[in-house]
Structures are given as C-alpha cells and as structure tokens.
N, C-alpha and C positions, 0 to 999 in steps of 0.2 A: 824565105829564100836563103838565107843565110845557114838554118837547121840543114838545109838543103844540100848546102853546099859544103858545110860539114860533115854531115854525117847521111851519106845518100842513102845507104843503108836502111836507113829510119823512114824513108819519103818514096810512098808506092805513086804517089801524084804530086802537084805542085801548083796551088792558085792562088798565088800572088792576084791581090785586090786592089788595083791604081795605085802601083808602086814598080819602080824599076828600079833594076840591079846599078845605083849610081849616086853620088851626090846628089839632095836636092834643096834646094832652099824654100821652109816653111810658109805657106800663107801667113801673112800677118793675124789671120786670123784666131792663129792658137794661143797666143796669150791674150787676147780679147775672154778667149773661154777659161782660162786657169783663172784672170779676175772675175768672171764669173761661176766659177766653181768653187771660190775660194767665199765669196760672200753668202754660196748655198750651205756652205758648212758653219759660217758664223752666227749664218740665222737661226741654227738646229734645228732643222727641218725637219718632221715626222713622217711627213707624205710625198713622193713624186711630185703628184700636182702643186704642191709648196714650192719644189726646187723648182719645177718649170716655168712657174709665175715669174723665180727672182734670174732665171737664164734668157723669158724674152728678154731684159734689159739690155741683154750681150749677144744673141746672136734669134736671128727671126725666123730662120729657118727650122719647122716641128721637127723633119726628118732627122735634123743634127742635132737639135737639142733631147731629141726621143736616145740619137747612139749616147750622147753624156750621160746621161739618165740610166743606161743601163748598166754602170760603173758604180753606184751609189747601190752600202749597203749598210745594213743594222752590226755593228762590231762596238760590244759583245750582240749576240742575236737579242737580246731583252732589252737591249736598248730603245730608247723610245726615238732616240735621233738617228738622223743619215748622215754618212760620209760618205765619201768615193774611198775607192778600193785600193786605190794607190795614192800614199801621202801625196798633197798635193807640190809641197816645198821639191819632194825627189822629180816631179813631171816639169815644173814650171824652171827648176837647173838643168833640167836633161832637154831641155826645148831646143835650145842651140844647136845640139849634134844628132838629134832624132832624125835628121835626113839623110843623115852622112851613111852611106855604103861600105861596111869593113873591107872587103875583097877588089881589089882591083886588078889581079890577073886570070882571066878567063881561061890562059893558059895553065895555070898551075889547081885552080878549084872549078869544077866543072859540074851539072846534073846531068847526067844522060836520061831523065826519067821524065814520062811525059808531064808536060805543063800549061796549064791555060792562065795566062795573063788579061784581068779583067779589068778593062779602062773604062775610066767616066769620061764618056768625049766631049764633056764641056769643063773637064780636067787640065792641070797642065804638068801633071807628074808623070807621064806616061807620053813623051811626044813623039810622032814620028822618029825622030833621031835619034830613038834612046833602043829602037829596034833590031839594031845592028848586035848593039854591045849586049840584050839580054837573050839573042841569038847565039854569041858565043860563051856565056854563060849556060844558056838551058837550050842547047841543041833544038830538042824537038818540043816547042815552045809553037803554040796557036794565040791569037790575040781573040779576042769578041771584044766590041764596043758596045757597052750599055749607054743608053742617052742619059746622063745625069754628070753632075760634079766628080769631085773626089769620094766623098762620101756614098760611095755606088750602094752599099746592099740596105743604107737607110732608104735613102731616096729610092731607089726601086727595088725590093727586096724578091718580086716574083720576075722580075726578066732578070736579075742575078741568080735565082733558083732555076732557073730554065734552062742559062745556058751554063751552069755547073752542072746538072742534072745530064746536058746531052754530051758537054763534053767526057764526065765520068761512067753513062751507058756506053760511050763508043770506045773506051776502053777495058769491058768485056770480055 
C-alpha cells in the first residue's frame, strides 16, 4: 500500500493481504514467534522439518508455522545451517511499529488504481470500520472475504488464488 501510494506510477494493481491503510496493534502472538525463531537459529538447524519440530513449541498452527518456514535460508548457500532471512534482533525491535501506517491523509496521497483488499474474516485487521478510510485511500478498492485468520494465503492458499485470479482476469 504504501509503494502504492508513493509511487502510483509503479502499481498497475493493488492486493493488499488483511491489512488496512491505519494503525494497528500486533497480536500478541508475534513475539511468541521471534522466541521461537530465535531458538530455531540456536539449534542450527540443517532441515525444515528441524525447525518445525522446535516452532510447534511456539505456535500449533502448520499453516503459520509452514509461512515462518519460508523465511529460513542456507547464508552462505554451503552452509549446512538455517537462518531466516532477516536478522532476527532488526524484526523482534521493529515489532512495536510494524503496524503503524505512515500516511494519514487520504487527502494529499491517493491510488486511483484498482485494488482488491483480501481479508481473513476470523481476522481483526481488516474490520468493518477501517472501510471507510481505505475507500478514501484507494478509491476503487473491492474487499473478498477468505474464511481464515490473518494469515489468509497460508491458511487457504487456493480460495486466495481464486479470488486474486478473478479479480485480476476482470481487469483485462
């Protein structure tokens, strides 16, 4: 959103993934995951199935422990251990303002470009009330509700393919 709204120029579409144009304060549950991604790096883990052994301890859900998973890489590539891809020290200081929205006037940064806002309706970053404000943000803005959490494209990765799919066929 924000690339977006910077530089419209760049943004032939716009899908914002259960997130809206606003402040939002964090589920508790992300620095649950940085202690647990900070004790997958201690262990040196060599395999996936290693680090997702030591993430059920932190969080039960596969489909979320599947998106952390997909952060962890071999750096240098001959390494025999995994890291995640962004130090973990710079995610677990930047935790506090990761929700926070830089733009608050709609009036002065704008998208005119179509956009599909994709909400997990057993989410709560995406609520009713935040409809208004990413209306005057991205004018011609459509919602689709996927049934899942925040985590929409882990938790159901083919009814988020579906309905990206139809909203970028319909504009054609």
């Amino acid at each position: 959103m924000t690339v977006a709204l910077r530089s419209p120029e760049r943004v032939a579409a716009l899908i914002p993934v259960d997130n809206a144009p606003v402040d939002a304060t964090l589920k508790s549950d992300f620095g649950k995951y940085i202690q647990g991604m900070r004790k997958v790096e201690e262990a040196h883990v060599s395999t996936q199935r290693n680090a997702d052994g030591i993430l059920k301890e932190y969080e039960e859900s596969l489909p979320i422990r599947q998106f952390l998973l997909t952060n962890l890489i071999r750096d240098p590539p001959t390494s025999p251990n995994l890291r995640f891809r962004i130090p973990l020290p710079i995610l677990a200081n930047a935790l506090d303002n990761m929700g926070d929205f830089p733009f608050t006037d709609p009036d002065t940064h704008r998208y005119e470009g179509p956009t599909l806002v994709v909400r997990g309706s057993r989410s709560h970053y995406v609520a009713d009330e935040t409809l208004p404000v990413i209306g005057r943000f991205f004018p011609r803005f459509e919602v689709r509700d996927v049934e899942a959490g925040h985590w929409v494209i882990s938790e159901k990765p083919e009814e988020f393919r579906r309905v990206v799919v139809e909203f970028l066929q319909d504009k054609d």
